[in-house]
C-alpha atoms as one frame of an Amber mdcrd trajectory, in Angstrom:
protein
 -37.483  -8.546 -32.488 -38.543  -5.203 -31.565 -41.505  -6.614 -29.136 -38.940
  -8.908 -27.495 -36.607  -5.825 -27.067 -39.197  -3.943 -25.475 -40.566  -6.428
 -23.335 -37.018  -7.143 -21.593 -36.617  -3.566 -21.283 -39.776  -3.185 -19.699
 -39.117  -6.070 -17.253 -35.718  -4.831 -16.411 -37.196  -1.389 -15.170 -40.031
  -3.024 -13.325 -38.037  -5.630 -11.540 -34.633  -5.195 -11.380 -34.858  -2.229
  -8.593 -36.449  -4.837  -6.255 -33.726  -7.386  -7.581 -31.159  -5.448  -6.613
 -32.133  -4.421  -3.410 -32.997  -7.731  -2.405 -29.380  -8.859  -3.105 -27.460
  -6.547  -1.044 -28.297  -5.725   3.036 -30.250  -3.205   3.252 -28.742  -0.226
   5.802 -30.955   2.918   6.643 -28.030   5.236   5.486 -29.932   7.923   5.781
 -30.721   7.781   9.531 -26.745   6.779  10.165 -25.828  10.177   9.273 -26.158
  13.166  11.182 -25.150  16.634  10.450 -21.978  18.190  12.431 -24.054  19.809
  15.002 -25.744  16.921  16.145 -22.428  15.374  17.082 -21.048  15.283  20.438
 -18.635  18.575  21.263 -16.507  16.373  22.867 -16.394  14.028  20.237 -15.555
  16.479  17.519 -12.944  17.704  20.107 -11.393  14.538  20.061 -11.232  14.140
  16.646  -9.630  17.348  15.972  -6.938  16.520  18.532  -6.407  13.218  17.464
  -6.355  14.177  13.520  -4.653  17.411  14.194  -4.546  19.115  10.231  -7.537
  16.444   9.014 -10.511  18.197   7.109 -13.824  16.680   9.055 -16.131  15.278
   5.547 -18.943  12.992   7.317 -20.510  12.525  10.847 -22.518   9.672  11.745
 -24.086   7.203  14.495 -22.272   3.515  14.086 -24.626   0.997  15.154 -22.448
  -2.045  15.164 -19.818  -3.515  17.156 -16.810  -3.983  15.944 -14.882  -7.458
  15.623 -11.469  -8.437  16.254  -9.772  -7.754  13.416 -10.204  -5.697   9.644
 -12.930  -3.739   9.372 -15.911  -5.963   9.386 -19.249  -5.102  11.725 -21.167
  -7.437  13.493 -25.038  -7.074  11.763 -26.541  -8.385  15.088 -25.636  -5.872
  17.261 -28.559  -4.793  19.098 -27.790  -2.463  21.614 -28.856   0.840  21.559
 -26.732   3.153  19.720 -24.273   4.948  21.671 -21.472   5.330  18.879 -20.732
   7.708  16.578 -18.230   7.863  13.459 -16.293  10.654  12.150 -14.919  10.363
   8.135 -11.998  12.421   7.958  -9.559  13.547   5.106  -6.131  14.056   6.883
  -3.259  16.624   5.473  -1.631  13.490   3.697  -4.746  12.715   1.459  -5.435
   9.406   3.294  -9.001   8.382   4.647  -9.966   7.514   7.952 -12.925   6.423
   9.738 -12.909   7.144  13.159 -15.098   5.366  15.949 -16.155   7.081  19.251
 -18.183   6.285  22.359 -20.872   9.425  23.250 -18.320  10.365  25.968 -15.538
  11.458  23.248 -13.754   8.325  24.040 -11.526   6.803  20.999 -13.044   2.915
  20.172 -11.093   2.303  16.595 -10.101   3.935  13.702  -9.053   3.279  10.152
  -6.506   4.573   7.937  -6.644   4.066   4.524  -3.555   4.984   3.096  -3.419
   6.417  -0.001   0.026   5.638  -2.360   1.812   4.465   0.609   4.183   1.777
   0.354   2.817  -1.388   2.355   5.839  -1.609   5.577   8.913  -3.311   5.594
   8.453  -5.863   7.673   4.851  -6.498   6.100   6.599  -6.802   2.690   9.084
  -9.133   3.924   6.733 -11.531   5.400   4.526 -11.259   2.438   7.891 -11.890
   0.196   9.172 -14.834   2.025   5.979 -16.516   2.608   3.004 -18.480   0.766
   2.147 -15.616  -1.085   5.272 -14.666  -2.522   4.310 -14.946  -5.818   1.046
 -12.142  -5.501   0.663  -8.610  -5.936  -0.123  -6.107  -3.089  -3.586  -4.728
  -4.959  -4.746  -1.385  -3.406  -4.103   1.079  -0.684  -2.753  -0.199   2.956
  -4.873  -0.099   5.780  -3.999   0.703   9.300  -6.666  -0.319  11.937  -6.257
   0.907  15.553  -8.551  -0.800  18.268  -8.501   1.027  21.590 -11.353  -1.440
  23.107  -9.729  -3.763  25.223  -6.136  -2.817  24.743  -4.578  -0.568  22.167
  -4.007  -3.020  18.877  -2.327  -1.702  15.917  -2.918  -4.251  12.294  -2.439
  -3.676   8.907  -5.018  -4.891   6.173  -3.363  -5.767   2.807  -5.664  -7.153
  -0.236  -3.327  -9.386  -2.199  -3.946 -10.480  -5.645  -2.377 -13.440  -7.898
  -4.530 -13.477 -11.142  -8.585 -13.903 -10.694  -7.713 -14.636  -6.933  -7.776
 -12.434  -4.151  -6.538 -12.487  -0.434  -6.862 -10.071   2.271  -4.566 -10.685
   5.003  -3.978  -9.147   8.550  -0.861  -8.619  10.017   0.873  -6.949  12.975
   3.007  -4.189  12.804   6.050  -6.352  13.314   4.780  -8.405  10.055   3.352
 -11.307  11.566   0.192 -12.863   9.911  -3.143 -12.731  12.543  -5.607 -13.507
  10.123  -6.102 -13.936   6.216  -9.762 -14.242   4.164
């Protein structure tokens, strides 16, 4: 019993590592992030102005575009890299990721809410609809996408037992999209 012990703990070290890393993508993190002075003034300008009382935590290039809604990157972007993200604690406790073009220019952020009660009108759609009957697991998200034209969505992850939703909706309460 003791050989048979050992042996799986010897596999274990010697293969799970390349397991694991085959099961997940694999991002260079470490060449995403950059240290506050190799930021953009302009960018860390904007940031301040737009986050006015926000504590700056993280800097880094994003090398992905963006889709439509949620918070989701498209992996086959392959442009150069011209963007540049900004994690920022704001005065509220709340996270948000913040999206820039070189120039300073605002592309997206999101705002994850911490303890804050999902909107009215998102509550009443969610109350009144198909998923009356689920729970609102999580903190609410606010996504703002300056791209094309300002857009302003919620993300709420619902739960009902083992299952899970994550619906989009806009800030009157309408849903765009659910997953």
């Amino acid at each position: 019993m003791k050989k048979l012990s050992l042996l799986l703990s010897l596999f274990l070290v010697i293969f799970f590592p390349v397991i694991a890393q085959e099961a997940r993508e694999v991002v260079p993190e470490e060449s995403l992030t950059l240290k506050k002075g190799n930021i953009p003034p302009q960018i860390l300008k904007a940031a301040d102005e737009l986050f006015k009382g926000s504590s700056q935590i993280a800097w880094g290039v994003f090398p992905y575009e963006l889709k439509d809604y949620g918070w989701v990157v498209n992996t086959e972007y392959n442009e150069p890299i011209d963007h540049y993200e900004i994690h920022l604690r704001t005065a509220d406790g709340s996270d948000a990721y913040v999206v820039f073009e070189s120039t300073g220019e605002l592309i997206r952020y999101k705002l994850i809410k911490k303890n804050s009660p999902v909107p009215q009108a998102i509550m009443k759609s969610i109350e009144s609809g198909p998923y009356k009957d689920w729970k609102v697991n999580g903190d609410v998200m606010l996504i703002r996408n300056n791209q094309k034209k300002i857009v302003e969505h919620y993300t709420v992850n619902l739960v009902n037992g083992n299952m899970k939703k994550t619906l989009y909706f806009t800030t009157k309460g309408e849903v765009v999209m659910n997953k």
